[in-house]
VMD Tcl script that draws the C-alpha trace (Angstrom):
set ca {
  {-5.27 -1.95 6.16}
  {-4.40 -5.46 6.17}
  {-2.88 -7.20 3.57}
  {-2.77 -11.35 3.51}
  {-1.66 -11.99 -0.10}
  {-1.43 -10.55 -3.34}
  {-4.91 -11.30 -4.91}
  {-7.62 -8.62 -4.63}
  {-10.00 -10.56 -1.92}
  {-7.11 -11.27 0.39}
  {-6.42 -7.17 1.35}
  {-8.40 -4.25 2.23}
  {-10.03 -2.20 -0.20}
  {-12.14 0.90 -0.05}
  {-14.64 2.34 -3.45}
  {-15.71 6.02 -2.94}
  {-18.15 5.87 -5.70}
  {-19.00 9.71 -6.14}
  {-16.52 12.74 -4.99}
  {-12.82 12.11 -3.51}
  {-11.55 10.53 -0.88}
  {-9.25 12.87 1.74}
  {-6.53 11.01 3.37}
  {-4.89 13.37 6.77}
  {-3.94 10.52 9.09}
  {-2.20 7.78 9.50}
  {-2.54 5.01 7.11}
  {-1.43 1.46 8.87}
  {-0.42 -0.98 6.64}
  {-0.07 -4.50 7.75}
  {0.73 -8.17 7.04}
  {-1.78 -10.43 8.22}
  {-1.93 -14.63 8.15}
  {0.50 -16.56 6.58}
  {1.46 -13.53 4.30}
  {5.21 -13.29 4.56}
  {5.29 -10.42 1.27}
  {7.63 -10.43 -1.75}
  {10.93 -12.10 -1.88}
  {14.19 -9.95 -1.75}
  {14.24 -8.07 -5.44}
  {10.85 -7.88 -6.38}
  {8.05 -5.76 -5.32}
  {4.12 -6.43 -4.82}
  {1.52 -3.51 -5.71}
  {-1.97 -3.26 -3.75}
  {-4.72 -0.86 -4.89}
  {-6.52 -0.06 -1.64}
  {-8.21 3.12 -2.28}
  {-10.36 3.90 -5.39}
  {-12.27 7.13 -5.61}
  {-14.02 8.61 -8.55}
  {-13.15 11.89 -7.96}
  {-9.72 11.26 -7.13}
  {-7.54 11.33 -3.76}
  {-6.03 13.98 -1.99}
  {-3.34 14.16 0.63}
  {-3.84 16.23 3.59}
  {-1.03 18.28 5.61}
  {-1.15 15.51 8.24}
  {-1.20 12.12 5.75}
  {1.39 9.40 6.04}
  {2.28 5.83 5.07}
  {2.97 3.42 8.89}
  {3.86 0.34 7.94}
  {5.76 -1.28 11.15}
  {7.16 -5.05 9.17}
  {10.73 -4.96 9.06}
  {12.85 -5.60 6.24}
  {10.52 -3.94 3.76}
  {9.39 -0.98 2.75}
  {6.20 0.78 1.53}
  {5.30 3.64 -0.78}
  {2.20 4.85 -1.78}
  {1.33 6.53 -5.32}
  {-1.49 7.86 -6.73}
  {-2.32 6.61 -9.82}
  {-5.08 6.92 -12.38}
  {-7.36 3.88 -12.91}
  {-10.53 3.09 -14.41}
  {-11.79 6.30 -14.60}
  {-10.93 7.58 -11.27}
  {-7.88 7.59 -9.04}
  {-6.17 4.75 -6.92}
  {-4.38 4.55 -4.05}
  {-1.69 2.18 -5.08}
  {1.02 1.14 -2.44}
  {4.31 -0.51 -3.54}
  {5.77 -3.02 -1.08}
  {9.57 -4.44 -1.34}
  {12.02 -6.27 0.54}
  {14.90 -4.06 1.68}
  {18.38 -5.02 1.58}
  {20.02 -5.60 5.25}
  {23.43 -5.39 6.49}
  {23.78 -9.35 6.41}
  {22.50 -9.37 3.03}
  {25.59 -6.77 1.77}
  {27.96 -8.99 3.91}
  {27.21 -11.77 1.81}
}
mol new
graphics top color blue
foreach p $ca { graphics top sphere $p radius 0.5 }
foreach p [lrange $ca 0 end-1] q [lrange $ca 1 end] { graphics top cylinder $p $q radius 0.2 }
display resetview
């Protein structure tokens, strides 16, 4: 899924109007464009998968997201009467950074 800025229209989003959505892959997260992501200390949210029914995890699900110096985590989280898939970005503190 490719994300180019904070605001909804600028990253990926799937709806899953009726039932749940399954997740047992890989799920690629990327910055795309002139998105650089959030500044060292703060954190940006995405919600890129609603599903009325909610959202499972399957045996083989998990987060790649391949930008260094951040990292991503995905919740689930409930939101307007269904579930989201909500991942968390943030800047990660490097060995320069402690240095300093």
């Amino acid at each position: 899924m490719d994300l180019a800025g904070t605001t909804e229209t600028l990253y990926d989003q799937i709806f899953v109007g009726s039932g749940a959505a399954t997740l047992n892959g890989i799920l690629n997260l990327m910055f795309v464009g002139s998105y650089t992501g959030p500044v060292y200390g703060s954190t940006q949210t995405f919600d890129l998968i609603w599903a009325k029914n909610g959202i499972v995890f399957g045996a083989r699900y998990q987060i790649a997201f391949n930008q260094s110096g951040y990292l991503a985590e995905t919740e689930r989280v409930a939101k307007d009467g269904g579930e989201v898939l909500r991942a968390t970005i943030r800047a990660v503190v490097t060995a320069s950074d402690l240095a300093e």
